[in-house]
MIDO-856368 format. One line per field, with one value per residue (C-alpha): chain; residue number from 1; x, y, z. Coordinates in Angstrom, 3 decimals. Layout:
chain c(A,...)
n c(NUM,...)
xx c(X,...)
yy c(Y,...)
zz c(Z,...)
END
This chain:
chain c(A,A,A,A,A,A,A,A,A,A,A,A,A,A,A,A,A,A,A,A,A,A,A,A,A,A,A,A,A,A,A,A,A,A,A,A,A,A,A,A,A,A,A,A,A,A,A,A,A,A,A,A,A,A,A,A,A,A,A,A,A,A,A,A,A,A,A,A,A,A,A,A,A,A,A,A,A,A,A,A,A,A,A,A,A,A,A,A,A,A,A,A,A,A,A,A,A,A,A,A,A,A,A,A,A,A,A,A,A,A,A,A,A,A,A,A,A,A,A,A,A,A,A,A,A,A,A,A,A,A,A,A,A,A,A,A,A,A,A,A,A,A,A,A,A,A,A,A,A,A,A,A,A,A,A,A,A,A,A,A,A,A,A,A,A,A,A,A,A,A,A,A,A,A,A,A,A,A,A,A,A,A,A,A,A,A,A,A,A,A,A,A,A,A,A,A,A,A,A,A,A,A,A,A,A,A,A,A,A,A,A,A,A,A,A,A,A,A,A,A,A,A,A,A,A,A,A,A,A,A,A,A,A,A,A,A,A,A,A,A,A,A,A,A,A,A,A,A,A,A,A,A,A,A,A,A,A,A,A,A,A,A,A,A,A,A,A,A,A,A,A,A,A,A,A,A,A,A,A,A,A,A,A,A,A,A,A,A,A,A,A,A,A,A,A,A,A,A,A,A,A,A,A,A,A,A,A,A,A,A,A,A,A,A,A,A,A,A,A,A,A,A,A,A,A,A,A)
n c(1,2,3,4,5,6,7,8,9,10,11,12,13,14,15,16,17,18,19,20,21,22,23,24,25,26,27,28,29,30,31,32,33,34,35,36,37,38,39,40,41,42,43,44,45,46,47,48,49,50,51,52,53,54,55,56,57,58,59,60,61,62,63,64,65,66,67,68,69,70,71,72,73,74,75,76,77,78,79,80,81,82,83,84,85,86,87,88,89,90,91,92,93,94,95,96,97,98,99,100,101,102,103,104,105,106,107,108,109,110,111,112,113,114,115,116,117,118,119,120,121,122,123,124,125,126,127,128,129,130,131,132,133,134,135,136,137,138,139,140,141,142,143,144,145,146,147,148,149,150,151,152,153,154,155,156,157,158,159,160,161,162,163,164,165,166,167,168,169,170,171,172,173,174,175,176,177,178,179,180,181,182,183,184,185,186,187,188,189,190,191,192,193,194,195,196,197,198,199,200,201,202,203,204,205,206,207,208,209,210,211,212,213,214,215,216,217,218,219,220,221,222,223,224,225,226,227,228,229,230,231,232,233,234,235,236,237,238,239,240,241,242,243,244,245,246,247,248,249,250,251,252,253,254,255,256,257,258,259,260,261,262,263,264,265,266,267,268,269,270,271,272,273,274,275,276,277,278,279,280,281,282,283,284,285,286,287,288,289,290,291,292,293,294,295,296,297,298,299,300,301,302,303,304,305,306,307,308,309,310,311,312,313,314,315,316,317,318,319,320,321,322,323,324,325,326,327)
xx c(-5.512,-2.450,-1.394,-0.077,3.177,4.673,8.516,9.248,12.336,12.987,16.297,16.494,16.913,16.264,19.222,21.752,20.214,23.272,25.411,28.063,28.579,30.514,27.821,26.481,27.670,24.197,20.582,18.462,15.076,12.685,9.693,7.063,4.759,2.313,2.121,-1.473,-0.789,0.984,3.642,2.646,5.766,4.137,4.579,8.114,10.931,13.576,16.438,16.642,17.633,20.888,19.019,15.471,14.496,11.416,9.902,9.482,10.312,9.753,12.642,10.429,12.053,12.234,14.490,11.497,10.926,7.424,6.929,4.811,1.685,2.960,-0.376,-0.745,2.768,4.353,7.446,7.322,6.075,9.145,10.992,10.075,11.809,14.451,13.710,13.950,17.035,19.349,21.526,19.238,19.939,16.531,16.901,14.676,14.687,14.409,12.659,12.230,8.495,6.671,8.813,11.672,12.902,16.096,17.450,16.423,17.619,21.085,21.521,21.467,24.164,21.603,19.187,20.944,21.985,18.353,17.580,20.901,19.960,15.658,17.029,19.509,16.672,14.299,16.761,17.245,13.209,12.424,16.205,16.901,20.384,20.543,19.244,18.894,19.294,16.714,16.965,15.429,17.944,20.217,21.058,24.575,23.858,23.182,26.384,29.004,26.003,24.649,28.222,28.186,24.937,26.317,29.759,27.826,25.337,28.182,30.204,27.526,25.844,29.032,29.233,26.632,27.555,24.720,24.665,24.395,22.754,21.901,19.710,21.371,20.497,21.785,23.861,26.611,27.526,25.154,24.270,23.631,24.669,24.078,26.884,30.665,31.437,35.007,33.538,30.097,31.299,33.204,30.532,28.119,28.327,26.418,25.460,22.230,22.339,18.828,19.647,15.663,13.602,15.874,12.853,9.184,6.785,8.534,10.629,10.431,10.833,10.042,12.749,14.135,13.467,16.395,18.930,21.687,24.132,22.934,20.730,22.498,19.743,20.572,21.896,25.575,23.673,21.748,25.114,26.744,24.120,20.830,21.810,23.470,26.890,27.488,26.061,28.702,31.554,30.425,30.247,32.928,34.956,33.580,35.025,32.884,34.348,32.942,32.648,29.900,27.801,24.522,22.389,19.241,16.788,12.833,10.024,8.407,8.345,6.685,4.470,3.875,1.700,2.455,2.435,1.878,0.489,2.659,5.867,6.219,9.748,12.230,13.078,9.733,8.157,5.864,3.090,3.767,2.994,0.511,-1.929,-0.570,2.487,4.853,3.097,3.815,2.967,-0.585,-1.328,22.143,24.731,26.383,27.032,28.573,30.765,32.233,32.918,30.221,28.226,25.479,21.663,18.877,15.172,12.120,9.876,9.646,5.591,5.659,7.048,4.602,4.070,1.282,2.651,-0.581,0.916,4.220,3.504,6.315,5.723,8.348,9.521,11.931,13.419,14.040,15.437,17.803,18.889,19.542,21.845,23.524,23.741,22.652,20.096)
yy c(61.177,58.704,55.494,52.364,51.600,47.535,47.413,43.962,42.817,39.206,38.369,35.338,36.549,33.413,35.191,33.446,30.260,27.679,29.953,27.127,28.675,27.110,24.911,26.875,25.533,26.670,27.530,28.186,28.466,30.052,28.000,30.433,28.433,31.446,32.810,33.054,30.364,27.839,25.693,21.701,19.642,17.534,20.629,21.367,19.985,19.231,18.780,22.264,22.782,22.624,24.114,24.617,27.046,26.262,29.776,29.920,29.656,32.300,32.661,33.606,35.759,32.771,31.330,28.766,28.050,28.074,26.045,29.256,27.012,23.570,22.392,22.172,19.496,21.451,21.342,17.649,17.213,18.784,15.799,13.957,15.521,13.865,11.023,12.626,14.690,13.032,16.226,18.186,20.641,21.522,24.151,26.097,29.857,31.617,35.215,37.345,37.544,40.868,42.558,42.306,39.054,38.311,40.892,39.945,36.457,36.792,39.843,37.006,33.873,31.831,32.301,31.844,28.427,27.867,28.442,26.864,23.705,24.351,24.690,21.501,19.520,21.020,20.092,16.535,15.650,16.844,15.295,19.016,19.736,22.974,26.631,29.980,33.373,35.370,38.477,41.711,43.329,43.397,46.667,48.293,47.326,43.550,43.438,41.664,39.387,38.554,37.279,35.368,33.421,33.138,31.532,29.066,28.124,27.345,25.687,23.380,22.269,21.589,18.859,17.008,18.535,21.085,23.823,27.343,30.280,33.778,35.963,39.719,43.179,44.329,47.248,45.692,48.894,51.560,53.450,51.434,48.266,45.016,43.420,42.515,41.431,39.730,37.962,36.596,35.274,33.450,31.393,30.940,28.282,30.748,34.923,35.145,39.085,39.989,42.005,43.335,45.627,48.537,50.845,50.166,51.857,53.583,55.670,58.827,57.509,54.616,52.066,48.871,46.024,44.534,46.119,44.501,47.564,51.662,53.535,56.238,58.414,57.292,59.547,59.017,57.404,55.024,54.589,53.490,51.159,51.066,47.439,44.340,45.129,47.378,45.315,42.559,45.130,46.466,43.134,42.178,45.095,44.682,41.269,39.056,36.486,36.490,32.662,32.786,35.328,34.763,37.068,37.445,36.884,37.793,36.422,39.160,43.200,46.380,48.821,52.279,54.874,57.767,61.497,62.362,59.463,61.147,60.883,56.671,56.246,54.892,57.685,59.163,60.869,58.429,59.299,55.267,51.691,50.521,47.878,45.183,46.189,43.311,41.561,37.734,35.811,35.679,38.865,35.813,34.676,37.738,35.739,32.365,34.642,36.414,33.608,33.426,30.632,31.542,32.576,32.330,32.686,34.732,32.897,29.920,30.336,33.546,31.309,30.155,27.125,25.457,26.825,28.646,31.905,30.563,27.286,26.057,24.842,26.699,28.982,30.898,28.008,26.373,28.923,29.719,25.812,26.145,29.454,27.852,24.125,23.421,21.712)
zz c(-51.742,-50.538,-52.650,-50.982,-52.605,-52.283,-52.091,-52.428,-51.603,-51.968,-52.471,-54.947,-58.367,-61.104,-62.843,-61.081,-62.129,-63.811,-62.479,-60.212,-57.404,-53.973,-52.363,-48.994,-45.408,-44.120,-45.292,-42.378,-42.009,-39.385,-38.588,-36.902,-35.124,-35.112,-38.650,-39.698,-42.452,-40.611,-43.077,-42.472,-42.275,-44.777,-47.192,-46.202,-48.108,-45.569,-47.726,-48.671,-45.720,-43.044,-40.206,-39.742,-36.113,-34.314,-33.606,-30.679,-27.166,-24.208,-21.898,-18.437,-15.820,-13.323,-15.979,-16.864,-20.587,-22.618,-25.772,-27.698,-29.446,-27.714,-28.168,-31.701,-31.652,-34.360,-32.239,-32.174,-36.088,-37.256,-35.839,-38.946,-41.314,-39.946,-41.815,-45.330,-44.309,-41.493,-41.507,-40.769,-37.161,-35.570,-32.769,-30.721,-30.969,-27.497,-27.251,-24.142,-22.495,-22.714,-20.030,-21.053,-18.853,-20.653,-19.020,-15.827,-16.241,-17.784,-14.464,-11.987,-11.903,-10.443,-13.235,-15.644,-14.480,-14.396,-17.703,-19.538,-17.406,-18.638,-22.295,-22.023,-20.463,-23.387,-26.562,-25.236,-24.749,-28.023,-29.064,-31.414,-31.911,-30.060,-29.080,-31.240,-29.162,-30.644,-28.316,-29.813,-28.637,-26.069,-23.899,-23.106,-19.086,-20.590,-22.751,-19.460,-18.701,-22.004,-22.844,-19.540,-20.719,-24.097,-22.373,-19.293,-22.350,-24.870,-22.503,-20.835,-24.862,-26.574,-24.140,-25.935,-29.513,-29.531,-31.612,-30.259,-32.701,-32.390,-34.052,-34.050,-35.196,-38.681,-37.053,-34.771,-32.741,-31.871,-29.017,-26.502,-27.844,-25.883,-27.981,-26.792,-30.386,-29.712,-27.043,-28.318,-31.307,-29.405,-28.077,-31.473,-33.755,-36.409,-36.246,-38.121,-38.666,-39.586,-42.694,-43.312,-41.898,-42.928,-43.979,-43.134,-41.816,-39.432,-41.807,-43.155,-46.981,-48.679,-49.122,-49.855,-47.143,-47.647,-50.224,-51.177,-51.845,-50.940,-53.218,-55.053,-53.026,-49.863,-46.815,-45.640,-42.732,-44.648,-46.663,-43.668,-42.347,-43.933,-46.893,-46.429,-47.742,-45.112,-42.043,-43.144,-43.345,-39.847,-38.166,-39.535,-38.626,-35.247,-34.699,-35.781,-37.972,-41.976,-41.575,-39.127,-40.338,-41.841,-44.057,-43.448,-46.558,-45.795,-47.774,-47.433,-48.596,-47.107,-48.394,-47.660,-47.431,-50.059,-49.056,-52.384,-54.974,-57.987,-56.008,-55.816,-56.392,-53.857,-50.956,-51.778,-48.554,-46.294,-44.293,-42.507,-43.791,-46.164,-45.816,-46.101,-43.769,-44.787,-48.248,-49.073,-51.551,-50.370,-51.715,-53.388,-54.714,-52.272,-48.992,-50.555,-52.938,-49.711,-48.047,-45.653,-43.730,-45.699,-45.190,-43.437,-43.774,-42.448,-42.590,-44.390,-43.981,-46.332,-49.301,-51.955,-50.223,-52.238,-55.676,-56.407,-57.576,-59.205,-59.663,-58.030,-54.723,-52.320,-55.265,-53.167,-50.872,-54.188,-56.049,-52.812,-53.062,-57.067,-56.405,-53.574,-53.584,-57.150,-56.492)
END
C-alpha cells in the first residue's frame, strides 16, 4: 500500500502580519495564460502589484515571436489594469519552442537581430513596458551568445525605457551552466531566481518545495543548494548583485508518493509524485530583510482567487502585500 503525502510550501506566513517591515521595490506576478483556471483581470487586484508577466511568448527558431493563447485577448485585457494601477510594468515572458530554438537563435547574429527587433515591435503594439527571459535553461555552448542577446536586447529597449527581466534557475553555477553571471547581470533590470521546485517528484525523498533555510536532515548537497538561503548566497557569490535578485514564491506544493505509508516525514523515501503533482488551493519577510528587490510569483492563477477556501479573495497576494508594503 503507498500514501500520497502533500508538502505544501507556500511562503506567506500570517505571522509576520503588523510586523513594519521596508516597503518592497518589486512584487511580481506571473500571469499564465494557460493554467486550467484562468485568473480574469476583472478578479485581479492590480495594485498589489509592481510587475505583472504575461505568460507567455514562444521565441521561434526563425527569430519570429508567438503570442501562446492570443486568441482569447488576455494579453490585451491585462492592459486595463492600468487604469487602477498606473505603475504598474506589464512585460511579456519569452520561452523557447519545443526544440530547443533559443539556442538556435541567440547562435546566429542575424537572428538575434530578428527577434530583439520582433520583441521591440511586440512591446510597443501592445504598449507593455518590456520583455522577461524565461529560458529553461541555458547551456555552457549558449553562455558567449546568450550574453550577446542579453547585451543587443538591453541596449536596443533601454532606448525607449523598457524593462528587461529574466527568469533563472535556483543554482547559479553547475555543470554546464549557460550563465556568464558578471556579465548578464549586467544587462537585467531584475533576476527572478526561481527558488521552488527543489524536491518533487523527481527525487528520491520527499521534501520541501521551497524551503526557506536546509533541513537538519538534509545532505551536504542539499545543504549547499537544495533552499532559498543558499541560492541567494550562491548568486550572489557568483556576481550577481543582492539588489536585483528576486525570490521566487510558488502558490503551489507537491505531493508524493510514499514507499512506505508509516514513514511520512520529510526525507522519507519516494517511489515519485502523488496525485495531485503540484496541489493549489483548488484541492517572507526573508528577501526585503536582506536587502533584496523582492519576490515574485508562480502563478498568480494558483491563489485563492474567488476566496472560497479562505475567504479572502487572493489570500496569498494579499498577505504578500501586508508583509511587504503594508498594505
Amino acid at each position: 500500500m503507498v500514501k500520497v503525502v502533500h508538502f505544501s510550501c507556500l511562503m506567506v506566513a500570517v505571522v509576520f502580519f503588523g510586523i513594519n517591515l521596508t516597503e518592497a521595490k518589486y512584487i511580481g506576478g506571473y500571469y499564465w495564460s494557460g493554467a486550467s483556471i484562468v485568473l480574469k483581470c476583472d478578479n485581479l487586484n492590480a495594485s498589489l502589484l509592481t510587475h505583472l508577466y504575461y505568460a507567455f511568448v514562444t521565441a521561434n527558431e526563425d527569430g519570429s515571436l508567438t503570442v501562446q493563447n492570443a486568441q482569447k485577448g488576455y494579453a490585451n485585457d491585462l492592459l486595463s489594469l492600468k487604469s487602477s494601477n498606473p505603475d504598474l510594468k506589464l512585460l511579456f515572458s519569452f520561452v523557447a519552442d519545443n526544440n530547443g530554438s533559443f539556442s538556435k537563435v541567440v547562435a546566429d547574429k542575424n537572428l538575434r537581430k530578428t527577434f530583439v527587433d520582433n520583441a521591440l515591435e511586440l512591446v510597443q503594439q501592445y504598449q507593455y513596458d518590456g520583455i522577461d527571459f524565461d529560458w529553461e535553461f541555458p547551456q555552457d555552448k549558449d553562455k558567449v551568445n546568450f550574453t550577446a542577446l542579453l547585451n543587443e536586447t538591453y541596449t536596443e529597449f533601454k532606448k525607449y525605457n523598457y524593462q528587461v527581466t529574466a527568469a533563472v534557475r535556483a543554482i547559479p553555477v553547475y555543470k554546464n551552466s549557460g550563465y556568464d553571471i558578471p556579465e548578464v547581470v549586467k544587462y537585467l533590470d531584475v533576476i527572478n531566481i526561481m527558488t521552488y521546485d527543489y524536491f518533487g517528484s523527481w527525487s528520491n525523498t520527499t521534501g520541501q518545495n521551497s524551503p526557506l533555510y536546509p533541513s537538519s536532515l538534509d545532505s551536504a548537497y542539499e545543504r549547499e543548494y537544495l533552499n532559498i538561503e543558499a541560492s541567494i548566497k550562491n548568486w550572489v557569490e557568483a556576481g550577481a548583485p543582492k539588489e536585483k535578485l528576486a525570490v521566487g514564491l510558488p502558490f503551489y506544493g507537491r505531493t508524493f508518493t510514499l514507499a512506505d505509508p508509516t514513514n511520512h516525514g520529510v526525507h522519507a523515501p519516494s517511489l515519485g509524485g502523488g496525485s495531485p503533482l503540484a496541489p493549489t488551493y483548488y484541492q517572507t519577510r526573508y528577501a526585503v530583510e536582506n536587502g533584496m528587490q523582492g519576490v515574485f510569483l508562480w502563478h498568480l492563477g494558483c491563489d485563492d482567487i474567488y476566496g472560497e477556501y479562505s475567504y479572502e479573495k487572493q489570500v496569498l497576494l494579499h498577505t504578500i502585500n501586508k508583509v511587504y508594503r503594508n498594505k
